[in-house]
Structure formats: C-alpha cells, structure tokens
N, C-alpha and C positions, 0 to 999 in steps of 0.2 A: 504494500500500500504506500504510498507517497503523499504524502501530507508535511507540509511544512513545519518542521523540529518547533520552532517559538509560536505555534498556532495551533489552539486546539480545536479539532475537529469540529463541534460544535460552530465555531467560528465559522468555518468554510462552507459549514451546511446553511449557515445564517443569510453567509454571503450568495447563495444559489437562489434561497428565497428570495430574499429580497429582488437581486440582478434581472432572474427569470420569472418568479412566480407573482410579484407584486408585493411581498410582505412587506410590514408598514413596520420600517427598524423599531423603531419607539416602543410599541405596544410590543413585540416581540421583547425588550430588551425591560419591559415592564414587568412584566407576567413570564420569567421562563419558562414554567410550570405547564402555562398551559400546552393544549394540544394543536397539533397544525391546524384542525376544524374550526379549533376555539380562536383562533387567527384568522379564521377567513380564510384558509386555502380549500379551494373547492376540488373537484374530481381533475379540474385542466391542469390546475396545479400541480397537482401531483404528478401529473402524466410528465409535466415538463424536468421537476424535481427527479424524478424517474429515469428520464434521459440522460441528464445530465450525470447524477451519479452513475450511471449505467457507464457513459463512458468516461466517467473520469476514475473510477473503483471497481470497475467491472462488478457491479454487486447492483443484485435484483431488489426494489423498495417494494415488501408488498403491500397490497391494495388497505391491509388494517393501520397502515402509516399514519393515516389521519389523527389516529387515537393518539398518536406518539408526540412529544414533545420535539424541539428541537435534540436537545442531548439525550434522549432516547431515539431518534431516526442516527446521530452521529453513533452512539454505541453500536446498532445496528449494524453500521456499515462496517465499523471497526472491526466487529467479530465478524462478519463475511469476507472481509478484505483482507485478512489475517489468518490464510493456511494454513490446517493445522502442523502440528512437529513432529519433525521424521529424523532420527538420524540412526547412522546406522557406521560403527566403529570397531576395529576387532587389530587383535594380537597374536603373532605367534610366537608360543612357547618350545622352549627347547622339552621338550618332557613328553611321556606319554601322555595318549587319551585317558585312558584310563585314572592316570594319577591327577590329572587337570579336573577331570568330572569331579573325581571325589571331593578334592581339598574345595574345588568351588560351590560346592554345592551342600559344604558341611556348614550351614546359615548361622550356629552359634556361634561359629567360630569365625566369623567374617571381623569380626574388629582385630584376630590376625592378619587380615587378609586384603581390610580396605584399609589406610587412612583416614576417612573421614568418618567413622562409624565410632560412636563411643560406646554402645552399650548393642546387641543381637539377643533380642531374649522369645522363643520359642513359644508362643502362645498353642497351638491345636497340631495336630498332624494327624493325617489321613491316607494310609496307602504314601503315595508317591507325590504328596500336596501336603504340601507347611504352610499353616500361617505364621506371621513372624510381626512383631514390633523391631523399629532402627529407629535408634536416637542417634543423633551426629554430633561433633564437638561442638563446643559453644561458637558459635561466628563469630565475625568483628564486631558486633553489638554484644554481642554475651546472650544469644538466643541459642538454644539447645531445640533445635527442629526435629519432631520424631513424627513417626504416619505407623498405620499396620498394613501388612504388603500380602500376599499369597503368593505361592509357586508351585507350579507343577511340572517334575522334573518327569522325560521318559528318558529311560535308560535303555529303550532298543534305539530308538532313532538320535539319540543323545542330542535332546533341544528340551528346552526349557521354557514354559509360558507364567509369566508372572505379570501382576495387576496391582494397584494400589487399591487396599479396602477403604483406608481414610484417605482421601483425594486432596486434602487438605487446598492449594491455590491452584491444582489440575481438577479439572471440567472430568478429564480421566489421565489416564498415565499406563499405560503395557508396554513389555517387555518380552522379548523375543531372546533368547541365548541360541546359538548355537555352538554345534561343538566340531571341527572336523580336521580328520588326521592328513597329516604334511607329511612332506622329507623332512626329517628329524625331529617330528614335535607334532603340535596340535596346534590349530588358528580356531581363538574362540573368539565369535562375535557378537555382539549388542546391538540390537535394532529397538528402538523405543519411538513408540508412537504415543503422542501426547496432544493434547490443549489447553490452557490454557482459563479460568474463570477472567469474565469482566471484571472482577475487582481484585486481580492480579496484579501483585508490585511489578510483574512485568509481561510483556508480552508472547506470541507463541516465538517469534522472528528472534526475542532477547533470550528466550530459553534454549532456543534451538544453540545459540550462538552455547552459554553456560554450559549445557550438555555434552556438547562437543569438546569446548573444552579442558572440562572432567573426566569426563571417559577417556582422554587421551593420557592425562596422570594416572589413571587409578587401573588400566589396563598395565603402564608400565612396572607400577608396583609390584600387581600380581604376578608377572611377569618373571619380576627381578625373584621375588619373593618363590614364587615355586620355582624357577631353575636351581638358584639357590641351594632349597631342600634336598629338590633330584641329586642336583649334586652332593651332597652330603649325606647322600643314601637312602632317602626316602623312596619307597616305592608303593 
C-alpha cells in the first residue's frame, strides 16, 4: 500500500471526498464520528469514492461503506491493502534427520534451543500434538511477551503444523516446519503465515520484515547449537 509516511490515511480518504465526492470539509472535520450517509454522500458518491480507491489501493469499498465513518472506510482499506504475511526461511545443519527432528521438537527444552525463549512449559499433549505456553525474555521495555501455541508433529513425513491458540496482536499466526535430508545434514525450514489485528503496534508489511529477521538468528543458533552437540557425540 502506498500512503504517505506523515499522512494518515484517514486524511487521504478525507481528501477523495471532498476532491471527488463533494464532502463539505467542515462538517466532516466537525463530526468525525459520523457516517459517510450522515455526511450526505449519497449512492454517486460512493460509486466515485469506489473508483478512486479502487485505483489508487487496489481494494474493493463495499456497498455497506455508507454506514462507515471516514476512519472506518481508511481502516478498511488499510486491512485490504495490506497482504497478508508469508515468509518462509530454512537452515542447513551438519547432523542427521533424525537427530534435528528430535532435539527440535523436544518443546520443553526449546529455551536450550532458542534465545529468545525464557520459560517452554508443556500444558496438554495428545498423541503426536503438544500444546505448549513461551514466555520470551523481557524486551527493551521490560515486557515478558508469552501466547499458548499447539503443534502437531508427523514423524513419517517429518513436517510439522503449529498454530497460535492465544493470537495475542495476530488476527492468526501458523507454522509450517519442514524437515529434509541433504549431503551431509538436514535443511529444516519455516514457513509462517500470518496477519496481522487493526490494532496492531505494527503492521502485516512490518512483521513480515521482524520475522524474517529473527528467523534468520535463531535458525543460526540452532544451527551452531546442534552441530555442536553432533559433534560432541550426540546422536
């Protein structure tokens, strides 16, 4: 989406009314509560609003708009204009399969495993499905961020599907593992699909950015971390 950094959205949609549809600045800038109807924009309006956004966000207004305020049509646009989050990042380890599945997938023991995990503590388990609470160190505010997560590992196709149970600022958040065997090792990979809530300290674009990365330290770690072991005879 392309919106000017020092302009909030709402602004741009102001300026569309006004420009195209005839909104009367004033009373808009009176009332921002009300609704585009409660403003006088009638059915033309919106058709013209409609265009406009259409091509400047590529993002469909639908026809219950009316009801919406101005920063409720910008919100709108915001989460349609805003694809959701994909990335997808992977390591190869010197080690076997076999020894990669186990250590990564032994979840209490992930705060050997990650850096940023202070506490892995095992709430249910079911067959081949953990549920699991992560608490992370304190950030640079002194916030200890925790969620409860699920995973279900198969161990014939060696891939792993996990989900956030508390979605805490993701709309959702899954995870894809994979696991597969190299010349001299195993490439395990990360595919996380995500989006993002409206009232997200940041957006799908800024997470994608974070996610990426992270996944690129904490891949390394692991990394370092089970060669390491291999080497020192772990099997």
């Amino acid at each position: 989406m392309t919106v000017a950094p020092d302009r909030p959205l709402a602004s741009e949609i102001t300026d569309i009314l006004v420009t195209h549809c005839g909104l009367d600045a004033e009373a808009a800038a009176r009332t921002p509560a009300a609704s585009l109807e409660e403003l006088g924009m009638d059915s033309l309006a919106l058709l013209e609003l409609s265009a406009v956004v259409a091509d400047r966000w590529r993002v469909k207004i639908p026809e219950q708009a009316a009801q919406l305020s101005i920063g409720g049509v910008a919100e709108l646009v915001a989460r349609q204009a805003d694809p959701p989050g994909h990335t997808e990042n992977s390591v190869d380890i010197a080690a076997p399969l076999p020894l990669v599945w186990d250590v990564t997938n032994d979840v209490a023991r992930w705060t050997e495993l990650f850096t940023e995990y202070a506490v892995a503590e095992i709430l249910e388990r079911d067959g081949d499905t953990v549920r699991f609470r992560l608490t992370m160190h304190p950030d640079e505010n002194g916030v200890s961020w925790s969620w409860v997560s699920e995973r279900t590992a198969d161990p014939v196709t060696r891939q792993v599907r996990a989900r956030r149970v508390e979605t805490g600022p993701f709309e959702y958040m899954r995870i894809h593992w994979r696991y597969d065997e190299i010349p001299g090792g195993t490439r395990m990979t990360w595919v996380q699909d995500f989006a993002m809530k409206p009232t997200a300290p940041v957006d799908n674009a800024g997470m994608t950015e974070r996610i990426n990365t992270n996944s690129k330290v904490q891949l390394a770690v692991i990394k370092e971390r089970i060669e390491r072991a291999y080497a020192g005879g772990a099997r």
